[in-house]
C-alpha positions in Angstrom: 20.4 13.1 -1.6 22.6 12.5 1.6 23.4 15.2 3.3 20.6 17.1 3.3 16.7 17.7 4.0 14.9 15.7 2.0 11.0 16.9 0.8 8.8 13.4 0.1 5.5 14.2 -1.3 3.0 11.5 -0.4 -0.1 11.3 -2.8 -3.4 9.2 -1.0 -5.8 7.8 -3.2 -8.3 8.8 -0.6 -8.5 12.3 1.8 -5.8 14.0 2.7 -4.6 14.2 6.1 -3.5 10.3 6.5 -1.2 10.5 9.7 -1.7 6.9 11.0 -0.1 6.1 7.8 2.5 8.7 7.5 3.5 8.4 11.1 5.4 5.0 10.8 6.1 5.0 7.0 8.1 8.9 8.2 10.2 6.3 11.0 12.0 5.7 8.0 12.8 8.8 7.0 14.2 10.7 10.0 14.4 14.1 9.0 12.7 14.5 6.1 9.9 16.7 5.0 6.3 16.2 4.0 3.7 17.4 1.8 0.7 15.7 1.4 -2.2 15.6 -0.6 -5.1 13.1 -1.7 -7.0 12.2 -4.9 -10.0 12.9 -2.9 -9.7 16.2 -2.2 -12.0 19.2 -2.4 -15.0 16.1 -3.7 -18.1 16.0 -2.1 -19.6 12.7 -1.5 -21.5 12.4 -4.6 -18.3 12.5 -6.3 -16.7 9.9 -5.1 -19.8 7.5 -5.1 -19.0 8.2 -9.2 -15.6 6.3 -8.5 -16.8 3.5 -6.9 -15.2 0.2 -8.6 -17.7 -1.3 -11.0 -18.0 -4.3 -13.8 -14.2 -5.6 -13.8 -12.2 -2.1 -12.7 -10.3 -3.5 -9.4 -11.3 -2.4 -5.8 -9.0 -0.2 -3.5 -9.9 0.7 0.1 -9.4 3.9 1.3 -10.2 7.0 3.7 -12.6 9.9 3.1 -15.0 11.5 4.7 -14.0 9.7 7.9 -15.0 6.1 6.8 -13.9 4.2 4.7 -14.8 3.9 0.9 -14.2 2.2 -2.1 -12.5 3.3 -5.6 -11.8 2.0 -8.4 -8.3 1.8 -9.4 -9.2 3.0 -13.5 -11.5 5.3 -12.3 -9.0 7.3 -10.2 -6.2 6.6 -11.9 -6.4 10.0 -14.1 -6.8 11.9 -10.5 -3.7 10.1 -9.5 -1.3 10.9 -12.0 -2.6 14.4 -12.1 -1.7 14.6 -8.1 1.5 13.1 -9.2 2.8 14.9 -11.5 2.1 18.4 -9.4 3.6 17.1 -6.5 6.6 16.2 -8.4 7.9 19.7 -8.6 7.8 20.6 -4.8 9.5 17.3 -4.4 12.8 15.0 -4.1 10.7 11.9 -4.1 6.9 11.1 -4.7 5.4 8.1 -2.5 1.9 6.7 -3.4 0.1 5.6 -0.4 -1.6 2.5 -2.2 -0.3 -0.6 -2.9 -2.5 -1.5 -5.2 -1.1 -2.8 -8.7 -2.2 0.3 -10.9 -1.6 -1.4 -14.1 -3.8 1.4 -15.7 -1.6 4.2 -14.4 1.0 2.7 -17.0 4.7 4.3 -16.9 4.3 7.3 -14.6 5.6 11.3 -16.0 7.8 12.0 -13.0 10.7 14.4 -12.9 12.0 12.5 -9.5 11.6 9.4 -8.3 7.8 8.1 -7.8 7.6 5.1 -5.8 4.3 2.9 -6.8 4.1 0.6 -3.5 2.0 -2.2 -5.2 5.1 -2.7 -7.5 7.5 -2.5 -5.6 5.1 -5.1 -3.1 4.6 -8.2 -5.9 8.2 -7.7 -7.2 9.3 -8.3 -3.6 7.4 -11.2 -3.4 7.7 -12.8 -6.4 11.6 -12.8 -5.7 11.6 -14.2 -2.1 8.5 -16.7 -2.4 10.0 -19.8 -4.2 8.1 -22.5 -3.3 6.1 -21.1 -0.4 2.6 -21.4 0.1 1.8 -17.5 0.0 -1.0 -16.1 2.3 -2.3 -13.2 1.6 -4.2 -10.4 3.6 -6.5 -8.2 1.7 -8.4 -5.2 3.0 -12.0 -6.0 1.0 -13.2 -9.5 -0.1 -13.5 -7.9 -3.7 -9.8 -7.9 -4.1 -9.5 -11.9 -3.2 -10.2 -13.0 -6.7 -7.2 -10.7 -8.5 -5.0 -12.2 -5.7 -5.7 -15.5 -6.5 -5.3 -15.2 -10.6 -2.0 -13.4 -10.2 -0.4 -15.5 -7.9 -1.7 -18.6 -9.9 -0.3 -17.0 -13.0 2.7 -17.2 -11.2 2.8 -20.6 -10.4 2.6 -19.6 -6.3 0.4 -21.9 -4.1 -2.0 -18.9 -2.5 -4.5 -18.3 0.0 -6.2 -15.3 0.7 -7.4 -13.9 4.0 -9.9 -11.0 3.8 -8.8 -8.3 6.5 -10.1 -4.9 7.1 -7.4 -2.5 8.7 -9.7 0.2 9.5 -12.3 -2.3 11.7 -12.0 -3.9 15.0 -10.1 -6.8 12.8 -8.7 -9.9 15.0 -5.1 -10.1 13.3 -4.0 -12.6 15.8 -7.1 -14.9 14.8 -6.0 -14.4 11.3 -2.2 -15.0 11.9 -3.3 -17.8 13.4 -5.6 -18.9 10.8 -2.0 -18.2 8.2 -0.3 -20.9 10.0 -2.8 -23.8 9.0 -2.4 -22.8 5.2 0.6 -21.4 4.1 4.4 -20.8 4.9 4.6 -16.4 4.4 2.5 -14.1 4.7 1.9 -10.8 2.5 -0.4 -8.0 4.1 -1.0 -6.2 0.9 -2.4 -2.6 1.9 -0.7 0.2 2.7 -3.7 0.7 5.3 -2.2 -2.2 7.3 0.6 -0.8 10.7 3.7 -2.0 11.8 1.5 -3.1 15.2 -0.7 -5.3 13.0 2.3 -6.9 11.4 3.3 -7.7 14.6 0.5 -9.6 15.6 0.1 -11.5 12.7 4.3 -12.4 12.7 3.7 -13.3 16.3 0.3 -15.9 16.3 1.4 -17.0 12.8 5.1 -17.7 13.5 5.4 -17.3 9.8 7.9 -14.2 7.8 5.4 -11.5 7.4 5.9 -9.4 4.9 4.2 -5.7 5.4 3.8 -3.2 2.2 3.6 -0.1 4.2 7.4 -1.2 5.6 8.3 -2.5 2.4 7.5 0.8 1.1 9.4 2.7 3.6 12.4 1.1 3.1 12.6 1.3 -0.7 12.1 5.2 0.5 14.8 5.2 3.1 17.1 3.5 0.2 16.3 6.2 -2.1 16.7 9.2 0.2 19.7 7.3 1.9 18.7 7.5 4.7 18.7 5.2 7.2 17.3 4.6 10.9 19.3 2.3 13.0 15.3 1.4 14.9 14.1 0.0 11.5 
């Protein structure tokens, strides 16, 4: 795809417009263009209450209605490869703006490449954690259980931090707070900015590891291209 002007269709699991997440995960894809749309869309509220996570289905944090809001990931997982596979066509790449693990989405029907963040995410750090104690930063206290088993499955040492990106969250207090239990950090939501990165990397003093940036470089690899900021 070098050489020319890419199209990256970017599918939210919430409302569409998200620009405070495309505006940094596009730094890494000078040039390119995007179409957007959202899972969400065209559902009044009373839909999406019918979506809410419930018994064991796992909780996602997202945008709509300008608030936040909870899904669950099976119950939008039909909307999601539906939005999917019609962005695919208008598309050189498809990016999901979620990083959570999708397991019901199963193998998705994509003509192009279709980057699943959450995968991407856990394969990352399951290849660089070793022997670290792994801290992880979760949007909603609901998630902090599925951290624990999956890391735990994995025979990672693992704390969890509960950390809302979309509140007046301290992420300095919480880097801070990453120091006294663990050696790297994962901030596991798509939802989270390079500028909270920073401040956890910087009070923690630990590798931070940051799925929106993860995401956009697996992108940048993919598109090849490549900004010499990033």
């Amino acid at each position: 795809m070098e050489g020319k002007q890419p199209v990256i269709a970017a599918v939210t699991i919430g409302q569409s417009p998200r620009p405070d997440i495309l505006s940094e995960i596009a730094l890494f894809a000078p040039g390119a263009t995007w179409i957007e749309t959202g899972v969400l869309d065209g559902l009044d509220e009373e839909a999406v209450a019918v979506l809410a996570p419930a018994g064991t289905d796992t909780t996602l944090v997202t945008r709509a209605f300008g608030r936040t809001v909870l899904v669950g990931e099976h119950a939008i997982s039909g909307r999601v490869r539906l939005a999917i596979r019609d962005a695919a066509p208008k598309a050189d790449v498809v990016i999901l703006l979620c990083s959570g693990p999708f397991e019901a989405l199963g193998s998705v029907a994509s003509m192009v490449p279709t980057i699943i963040p959450g995968r991407v995410f856990d394969a990352v750090l399951m290849a660089v954690a070793g022997q670290s104690r792994l801290v992880v930063m979760v949007p909603h206290e609901g998630q902090a259980e599925a951290q624990r088993r999956k890391w735990n499955a994995a025979g990672i040492p693992v704390s969890v931090l509960c950390a809302p990106p979309y509140a007046d969250t301290d992420f300095a207090a919480l880097g801070r707070r990453a120091a006294e239990c663990g050696d790297l950090v994962a901030m596991d939501c798509i939802g989270y900015s390079l500028a909270q990165r920073t401040a956890v990397a910087a009070a923690s003093g630990l590798p931070t590891v940051l799925a929106r940036s993860v995401a956009g470089r697996v992108l940048a690899e993919i598109l090849g291209l490549h900004s010499p900021r990033l």
